[in-house]
N, C-alpha and C positions, 0 to 999 in steps of 0.2 A: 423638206428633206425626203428624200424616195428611199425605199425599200434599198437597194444596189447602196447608194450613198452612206444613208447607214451601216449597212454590213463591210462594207471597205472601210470605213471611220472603225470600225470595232476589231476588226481584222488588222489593223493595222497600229491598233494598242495593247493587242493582245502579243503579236508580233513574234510568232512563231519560228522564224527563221532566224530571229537574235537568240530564242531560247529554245533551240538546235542544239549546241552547246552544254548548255545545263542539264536539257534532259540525259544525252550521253553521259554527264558526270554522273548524274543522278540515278544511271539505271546501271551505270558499270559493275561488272561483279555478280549480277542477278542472270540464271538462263535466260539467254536467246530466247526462249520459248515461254517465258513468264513476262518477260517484259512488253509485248503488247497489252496483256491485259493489266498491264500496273497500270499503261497508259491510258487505256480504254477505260479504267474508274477513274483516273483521276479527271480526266477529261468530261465525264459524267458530273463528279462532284462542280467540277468546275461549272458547269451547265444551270444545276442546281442552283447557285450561285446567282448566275448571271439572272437568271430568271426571276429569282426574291426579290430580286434589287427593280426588276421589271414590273413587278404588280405591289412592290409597298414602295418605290420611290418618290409617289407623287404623294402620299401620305408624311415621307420624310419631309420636303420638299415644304410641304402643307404648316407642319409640326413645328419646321425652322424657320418659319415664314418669309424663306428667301428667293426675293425674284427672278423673273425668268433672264433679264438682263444682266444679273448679277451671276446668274448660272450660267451663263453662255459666256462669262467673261472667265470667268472662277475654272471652266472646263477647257475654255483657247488655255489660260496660262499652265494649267495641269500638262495639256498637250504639250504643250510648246518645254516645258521640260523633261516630259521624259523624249520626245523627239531631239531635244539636244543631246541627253543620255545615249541615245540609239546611235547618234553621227558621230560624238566624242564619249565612250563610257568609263567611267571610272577606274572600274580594277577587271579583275582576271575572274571567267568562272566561277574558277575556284573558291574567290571568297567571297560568294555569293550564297555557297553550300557549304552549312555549319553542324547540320541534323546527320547523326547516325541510325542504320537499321532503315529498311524498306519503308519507301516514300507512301506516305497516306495525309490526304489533304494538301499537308505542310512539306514540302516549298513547291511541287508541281502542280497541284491546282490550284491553289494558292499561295503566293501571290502571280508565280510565273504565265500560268495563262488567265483569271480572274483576280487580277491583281487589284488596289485603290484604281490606279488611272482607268481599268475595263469597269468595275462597278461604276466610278462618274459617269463615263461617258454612257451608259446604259439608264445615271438620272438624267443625262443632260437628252439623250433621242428623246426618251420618255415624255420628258417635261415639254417638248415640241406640238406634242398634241397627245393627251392620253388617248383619246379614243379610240387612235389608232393602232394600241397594245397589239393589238391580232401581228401589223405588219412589222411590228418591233418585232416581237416574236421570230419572228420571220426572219427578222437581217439576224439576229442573235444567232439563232439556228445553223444561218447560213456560214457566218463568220467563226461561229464553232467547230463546225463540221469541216471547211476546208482548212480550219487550226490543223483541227483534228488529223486529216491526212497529211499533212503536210511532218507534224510529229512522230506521225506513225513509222515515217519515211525517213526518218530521222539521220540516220547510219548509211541508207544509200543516199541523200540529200549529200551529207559529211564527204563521202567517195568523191564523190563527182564534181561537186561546186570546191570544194576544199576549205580550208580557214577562209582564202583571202576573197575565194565565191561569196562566202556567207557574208562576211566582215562587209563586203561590196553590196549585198540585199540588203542587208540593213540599214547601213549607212542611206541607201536609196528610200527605202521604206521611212525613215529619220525624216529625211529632207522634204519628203511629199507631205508629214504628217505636220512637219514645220509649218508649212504654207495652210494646211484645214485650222492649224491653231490658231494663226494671224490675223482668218478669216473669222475664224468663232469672235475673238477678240474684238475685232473691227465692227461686229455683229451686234456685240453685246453694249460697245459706246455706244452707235447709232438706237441703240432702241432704248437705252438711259437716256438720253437726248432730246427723247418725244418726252420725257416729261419736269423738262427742266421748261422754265417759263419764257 
């Protein structure tokens, strides 16, 4: 897995332009002028996050003595449902956001952009080669930061693409990350496989 590969796999379960939406619920009612920097921390905390999960998941990993094959299966089927969620989602927004009073932590950096499915897939890069933590880093960075602008953009994203723009990135974004879950999946039989007799 390369640098790029990763950061598209992370970017694309973090998945920013489905939670376009949310943030707008999330931030309505707050000035114009306060709400970049709600986003700019939450996006921070969310960073945080991703990072912990970066330098203790191989210890998790260690702890639960669960294999690499079993992770690479465990993270395809993770994918592979919230990518169904992303092409077919359940409900509305709306009831997705339960919390009153100004968003901190809870529900914009967590779980909406470092949700369950961004922390696996951050043990699942990981556990590919720790040593390579420097370049994780890196896709992390990477896929956080164009989160980041792309949430920032939030309200003129909304303008211009509209509901059915977005509803249409998504469902695309859905569909791609379908096929990296198949893949994981297919990945993690083949290499159960080498040690069956």
């Amino acid at each position: 897995m390369t640098i790029l590969s990763a950061a598209i796999l992370l970017f694309l379960v973090m998945d920013p332009v489905g939670n376009i939406p949310l943030f707008l619920i999330a931030l309505q009612g707050y000035d114009p002028d306060r709400q970049p920097r709600i986003i700019f921390r939450e996006l921070l905390f969310a960073l945080a996050a991703l990072i912990f999960f970066l330098f203790t998941g191989k210890y998790l990993l260690s702890l639960l003595n669960i294999s690499e094959s079993a992770l690479t299966m465990t993270g395809g089927i993770i994918l592979f449902m919230i990518a169904i969620k992303m092409i077919f989602p359940p409900g509305t927004p709306e009831q997705e956001l339960g919390l009153e009073g100004e968003p901190f932590i809870v529900p914009l950096a967590i779980p909406f952009i470092a949700g369950p499915s961004a922390l696996a897939a951050v043990l699942f890069i990981v556990s590919r080669d720790t040593g390579r933590w420097p370049e994780w880093l890196l896709a992390i960075c990477l896929a956080w930061l164009v989160s980041g602008l792309i949430l920032f953009s939030a309200s003129g994203l909304s303008r211009r693409l509209g509901k059915r723009g977005i509803i249409a990135m998504e469902r695309l974004m859905g569909m791609i990350l379908t096929a990296i879950a198949v893949e994981m999946v297919m990945n993690g039989i083949k290499q159960f496989q080498r040690f069956l007799p």
